[in-house]
Every structure is written in C-alpha cells, then in structure tokens.
Backbone bond lengths (Angstrom), bond angles and torsions (degrees), N, CA, C in turn:
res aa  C-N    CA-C-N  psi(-1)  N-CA   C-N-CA  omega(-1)  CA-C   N-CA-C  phi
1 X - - - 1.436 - - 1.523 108.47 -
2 X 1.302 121.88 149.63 1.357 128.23 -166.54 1.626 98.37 -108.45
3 X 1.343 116.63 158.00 1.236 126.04 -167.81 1.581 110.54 -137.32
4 X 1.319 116.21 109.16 1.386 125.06 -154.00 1.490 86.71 -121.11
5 X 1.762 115.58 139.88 1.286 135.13 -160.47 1.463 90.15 -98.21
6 X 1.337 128.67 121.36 1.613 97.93 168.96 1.785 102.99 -103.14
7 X 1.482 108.78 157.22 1.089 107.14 168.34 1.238 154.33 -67.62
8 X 1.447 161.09 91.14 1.716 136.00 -119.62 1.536 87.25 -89.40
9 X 1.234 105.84 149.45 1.034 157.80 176.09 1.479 94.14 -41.10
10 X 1.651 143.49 139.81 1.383 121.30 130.10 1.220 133.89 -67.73
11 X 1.112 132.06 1.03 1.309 127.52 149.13 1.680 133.56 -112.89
12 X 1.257 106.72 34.21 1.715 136.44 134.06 1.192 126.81 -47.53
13 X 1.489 106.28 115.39 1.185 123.81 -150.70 1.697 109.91 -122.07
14 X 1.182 117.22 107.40 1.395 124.59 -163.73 1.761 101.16 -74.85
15 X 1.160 114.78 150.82 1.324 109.91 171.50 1.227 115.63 -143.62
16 X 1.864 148.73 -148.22 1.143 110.03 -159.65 1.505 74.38 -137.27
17 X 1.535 99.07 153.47 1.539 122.15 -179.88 1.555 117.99 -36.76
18 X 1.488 99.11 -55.74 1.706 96.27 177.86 1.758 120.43 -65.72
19 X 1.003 108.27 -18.19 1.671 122.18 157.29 1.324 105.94 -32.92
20 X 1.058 115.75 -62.49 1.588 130.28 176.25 1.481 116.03 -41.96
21 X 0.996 116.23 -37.46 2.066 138.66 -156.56 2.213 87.59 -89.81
22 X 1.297 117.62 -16.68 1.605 105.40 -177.07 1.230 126.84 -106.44
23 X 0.709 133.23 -164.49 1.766 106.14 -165.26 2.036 97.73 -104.68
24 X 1.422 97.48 169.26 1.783 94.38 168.86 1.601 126.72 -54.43
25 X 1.083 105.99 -61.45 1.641 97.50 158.47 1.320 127.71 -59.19
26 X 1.037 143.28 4.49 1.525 143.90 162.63 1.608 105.33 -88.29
27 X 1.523 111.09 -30.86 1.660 110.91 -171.53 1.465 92.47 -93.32
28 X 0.924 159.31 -47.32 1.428 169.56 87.72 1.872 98.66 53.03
29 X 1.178 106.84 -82.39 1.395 116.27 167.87 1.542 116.84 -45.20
30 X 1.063 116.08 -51.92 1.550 118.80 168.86 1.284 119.66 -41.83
31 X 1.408 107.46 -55.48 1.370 116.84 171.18 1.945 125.07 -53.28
32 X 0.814 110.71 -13.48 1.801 148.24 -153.74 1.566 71.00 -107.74
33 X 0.964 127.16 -114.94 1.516 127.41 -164.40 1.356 139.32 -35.67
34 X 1.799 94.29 -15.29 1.707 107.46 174.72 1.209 105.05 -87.58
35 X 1.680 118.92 -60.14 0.924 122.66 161.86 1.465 143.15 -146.46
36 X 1.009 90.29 115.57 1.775 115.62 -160.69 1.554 95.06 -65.37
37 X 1.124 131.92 -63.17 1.529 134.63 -138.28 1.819 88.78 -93.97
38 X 1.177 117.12 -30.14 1.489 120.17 174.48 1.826 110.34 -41.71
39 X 1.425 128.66 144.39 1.350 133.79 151.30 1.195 128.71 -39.79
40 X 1.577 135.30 76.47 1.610 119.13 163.70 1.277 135.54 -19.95
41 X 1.852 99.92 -74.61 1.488 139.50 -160.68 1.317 93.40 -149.24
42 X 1.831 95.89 126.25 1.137 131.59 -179.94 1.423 103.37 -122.55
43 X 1.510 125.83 136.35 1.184 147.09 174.54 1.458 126.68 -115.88
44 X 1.127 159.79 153.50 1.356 131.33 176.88 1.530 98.59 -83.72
45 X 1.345 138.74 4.71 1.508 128.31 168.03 1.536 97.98 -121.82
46 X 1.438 136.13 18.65 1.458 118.97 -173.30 1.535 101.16 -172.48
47 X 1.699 109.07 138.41 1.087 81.45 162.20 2.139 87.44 -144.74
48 X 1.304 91.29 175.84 1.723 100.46 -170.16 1.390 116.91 -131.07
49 X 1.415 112.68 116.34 1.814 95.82 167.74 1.699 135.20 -78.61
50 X 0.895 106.66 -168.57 1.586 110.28 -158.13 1.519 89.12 -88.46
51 X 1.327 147.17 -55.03 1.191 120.43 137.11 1.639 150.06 -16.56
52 X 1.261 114.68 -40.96 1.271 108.24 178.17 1.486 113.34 -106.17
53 X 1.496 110.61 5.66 1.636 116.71 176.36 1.812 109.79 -98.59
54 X 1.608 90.62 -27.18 1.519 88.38 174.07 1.578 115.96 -80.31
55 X 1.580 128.64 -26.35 1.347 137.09 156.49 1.323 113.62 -31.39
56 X 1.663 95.33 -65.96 1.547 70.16 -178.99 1.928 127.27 -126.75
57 X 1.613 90.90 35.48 1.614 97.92 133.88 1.414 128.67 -73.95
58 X 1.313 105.28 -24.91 1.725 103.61 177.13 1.546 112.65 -66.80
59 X 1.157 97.42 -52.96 1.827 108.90 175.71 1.523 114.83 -59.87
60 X 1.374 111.00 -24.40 1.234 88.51 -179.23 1.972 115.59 -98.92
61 X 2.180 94.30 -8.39 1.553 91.69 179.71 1.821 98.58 -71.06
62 X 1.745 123.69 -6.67 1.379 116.08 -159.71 1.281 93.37 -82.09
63 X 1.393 137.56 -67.61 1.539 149.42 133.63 1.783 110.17 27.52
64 X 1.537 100.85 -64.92 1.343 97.79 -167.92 2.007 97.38 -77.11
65 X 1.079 103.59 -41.34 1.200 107.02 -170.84 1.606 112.94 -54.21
66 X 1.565 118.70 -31.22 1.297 115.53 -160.85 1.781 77.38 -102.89
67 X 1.013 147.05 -7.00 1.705 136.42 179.38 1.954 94.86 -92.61
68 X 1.036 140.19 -9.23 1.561 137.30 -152.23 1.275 120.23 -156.93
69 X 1.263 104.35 -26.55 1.440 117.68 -157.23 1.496 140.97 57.28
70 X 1.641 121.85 -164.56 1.177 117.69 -150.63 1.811 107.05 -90.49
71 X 1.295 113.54 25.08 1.622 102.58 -156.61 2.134 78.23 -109.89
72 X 1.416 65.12 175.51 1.749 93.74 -176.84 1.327 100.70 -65.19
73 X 0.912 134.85 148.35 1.723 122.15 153.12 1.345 113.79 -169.99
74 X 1.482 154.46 -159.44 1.095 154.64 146.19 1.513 127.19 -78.38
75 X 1.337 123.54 133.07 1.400 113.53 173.10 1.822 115.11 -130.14
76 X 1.396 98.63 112.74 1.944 95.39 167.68 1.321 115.97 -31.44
77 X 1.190 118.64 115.52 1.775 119.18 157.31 1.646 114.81 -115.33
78 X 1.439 116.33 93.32 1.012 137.82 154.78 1.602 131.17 -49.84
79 X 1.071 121.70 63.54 1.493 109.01 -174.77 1.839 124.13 -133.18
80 X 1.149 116.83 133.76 1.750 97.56 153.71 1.570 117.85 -56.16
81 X 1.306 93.38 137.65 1.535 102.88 169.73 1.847 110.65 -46.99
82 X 1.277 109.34 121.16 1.297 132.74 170.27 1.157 133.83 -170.09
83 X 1.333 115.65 -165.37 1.905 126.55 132.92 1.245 125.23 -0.97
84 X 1.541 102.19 -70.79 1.726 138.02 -146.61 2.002 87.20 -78.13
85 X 1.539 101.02 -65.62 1.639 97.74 177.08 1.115 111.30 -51.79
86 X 1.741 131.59 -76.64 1.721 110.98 -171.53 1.583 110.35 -17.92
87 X 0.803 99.94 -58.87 1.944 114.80 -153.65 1.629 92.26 -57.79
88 X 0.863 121.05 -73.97 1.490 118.84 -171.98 1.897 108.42 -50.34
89 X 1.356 110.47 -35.82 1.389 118.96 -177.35 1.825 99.71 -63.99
90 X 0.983 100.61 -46.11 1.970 104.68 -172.18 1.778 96.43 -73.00
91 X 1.361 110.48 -62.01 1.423 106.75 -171.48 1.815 111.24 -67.05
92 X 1.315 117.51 -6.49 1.258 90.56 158.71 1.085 112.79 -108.79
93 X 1.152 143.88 -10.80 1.709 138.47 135.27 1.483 106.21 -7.75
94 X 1.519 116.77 -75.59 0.985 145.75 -145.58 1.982 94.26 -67.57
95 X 1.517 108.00 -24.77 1.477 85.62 -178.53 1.181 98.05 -120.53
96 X 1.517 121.48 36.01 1.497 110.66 161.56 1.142 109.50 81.54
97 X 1.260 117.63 29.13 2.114 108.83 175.84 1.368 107.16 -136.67
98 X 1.433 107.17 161.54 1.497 114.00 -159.28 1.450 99.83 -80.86
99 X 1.289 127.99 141.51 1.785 125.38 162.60 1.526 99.38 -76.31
100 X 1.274 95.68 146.85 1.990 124.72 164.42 1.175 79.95 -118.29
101 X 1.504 124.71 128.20 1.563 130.53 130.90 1.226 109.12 -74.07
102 X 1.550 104.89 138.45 1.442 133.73 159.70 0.953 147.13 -100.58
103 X 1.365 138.69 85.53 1.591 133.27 -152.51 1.598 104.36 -83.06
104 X 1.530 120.11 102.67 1.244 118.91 177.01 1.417 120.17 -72.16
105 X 1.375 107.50 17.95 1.552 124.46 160.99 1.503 114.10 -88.66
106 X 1.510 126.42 -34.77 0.939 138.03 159.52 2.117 123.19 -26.14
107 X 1.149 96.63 138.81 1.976 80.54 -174.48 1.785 82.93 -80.00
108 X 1.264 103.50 167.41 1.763 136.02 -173.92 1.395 99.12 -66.50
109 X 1.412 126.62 -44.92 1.507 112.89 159.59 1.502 158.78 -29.20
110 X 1.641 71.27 -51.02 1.842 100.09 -179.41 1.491 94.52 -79.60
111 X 1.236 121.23 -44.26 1.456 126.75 -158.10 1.395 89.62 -75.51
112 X 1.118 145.06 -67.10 1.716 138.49 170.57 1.400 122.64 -26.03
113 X 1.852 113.27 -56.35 1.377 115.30 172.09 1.985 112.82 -56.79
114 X 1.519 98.59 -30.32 1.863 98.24 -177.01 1.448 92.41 -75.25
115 X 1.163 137.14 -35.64 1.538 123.46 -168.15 1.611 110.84 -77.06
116 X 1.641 124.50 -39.57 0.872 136.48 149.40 1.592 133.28 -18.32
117 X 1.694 91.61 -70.62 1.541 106.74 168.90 1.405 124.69 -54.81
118 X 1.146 99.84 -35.98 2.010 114.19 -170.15 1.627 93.84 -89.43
119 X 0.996 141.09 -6.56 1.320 136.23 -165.17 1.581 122.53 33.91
120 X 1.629 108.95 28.90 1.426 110.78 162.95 2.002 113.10 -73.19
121 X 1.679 87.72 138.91 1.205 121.06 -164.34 1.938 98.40 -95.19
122 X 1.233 115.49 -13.84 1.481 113.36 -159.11 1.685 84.48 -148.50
123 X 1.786 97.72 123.99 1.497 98.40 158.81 1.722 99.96 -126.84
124 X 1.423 97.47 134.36 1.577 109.15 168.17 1.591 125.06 -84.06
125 X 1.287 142.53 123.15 1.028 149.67 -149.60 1.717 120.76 -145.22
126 X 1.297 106.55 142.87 1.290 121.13 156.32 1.277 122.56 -100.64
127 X 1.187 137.84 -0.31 1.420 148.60 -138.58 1.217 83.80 -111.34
C-alpha cells in the first residue's frame, strides 16, 4: 500500500489533545460557540453555519427522541450526500443513537435486509 502525505489545509485548525477525550457533540458544540456565524457545510447550492446547523440538529435530535425515545438504539439514515446528511449525522449523535448509513442508490431490498439486520425502528430521510 502506498502512503500519500496529504497536505493541511490553511485553514486547519489545531485544537488541544484533551478535546479528543469528549464526545462529538461536545466538540461540535464548541465549535458553535467559537464560531457560530462561521461556514460549517458548504455545498455548491448551500451553505450553513455552525449556528444554524446546530439549531436544527438539536430539533431534530428532540424529534427523534420524542418519536423513539431516550435509549441507545440504531437509526436508518437515508440521504444524498449533503446539508440534509450532516444534520441528521450530528442530530442523531445528539440523541444518542447509532447511524445505519443508507445508500439510496442501493435497490429497496438490500436497504430493507440492512434495516432489518440493525433492527432500526426509525429511518431519517431526504427521499
């Protein structure tokens, strides 16, 4: 296997080791407080700040929580790569449940037997 150096970014942002030791939504939130008005997720038709992506990841981890409740469990995430996924990826972080990725390229079969297998009760969607 070949080992390719990649270059950092200039706008790579070092942070501090124990950062590492808290969970994703706690570093997530941090970020929310540094900078809110800053660009999260950029799309070539959209883009969202760290403020208005954490809004409504919260609403939507409250959503899942009041449709499922508060336990651990698995949840389908159905999405094209975007916007729509972060958000569902943070907000179900945010309520404590496992992601299933879903390739809505996938035929309806396969995607049934993966929902099946994982025994998620809740799939989130753009579709």
């Amino acid at each position: 296997m070949k080992r390719v150096q990649v270059p950092t970014p200039p706008s790579f942002i070092h942070f501090p080791k124990e950062d590492t030791q808290t969970s994703a939504p706690i570093r997530f939130e941090k970020q929310v407080v540094h900078y809110p008005k800053h660009i999260a997720v950029q799309t070539p038709n959209y883009a969202i700040t760290y403020e208005t992506l954490n809004q409504q990841a919260n609403q939507l981890a409250r959503a899942i929580i009041d449709v499922i409740g508060r336990e651990t469990e698995p949840v389908g995430l159905l999405f094209d790569p975007g916007i729509f996924q972060i958000t569902a990826l943070i907000g179900s972080t945010k309520a404590c449940k496992i992601w299933v990725p879903l390739d809505p390229t996938y035929p309806p079969a396969r995607t049934t037997t993966i929902l099946q297998q994982s025994g998620a009760r809740l799939i989130l969607t753009d579709h």
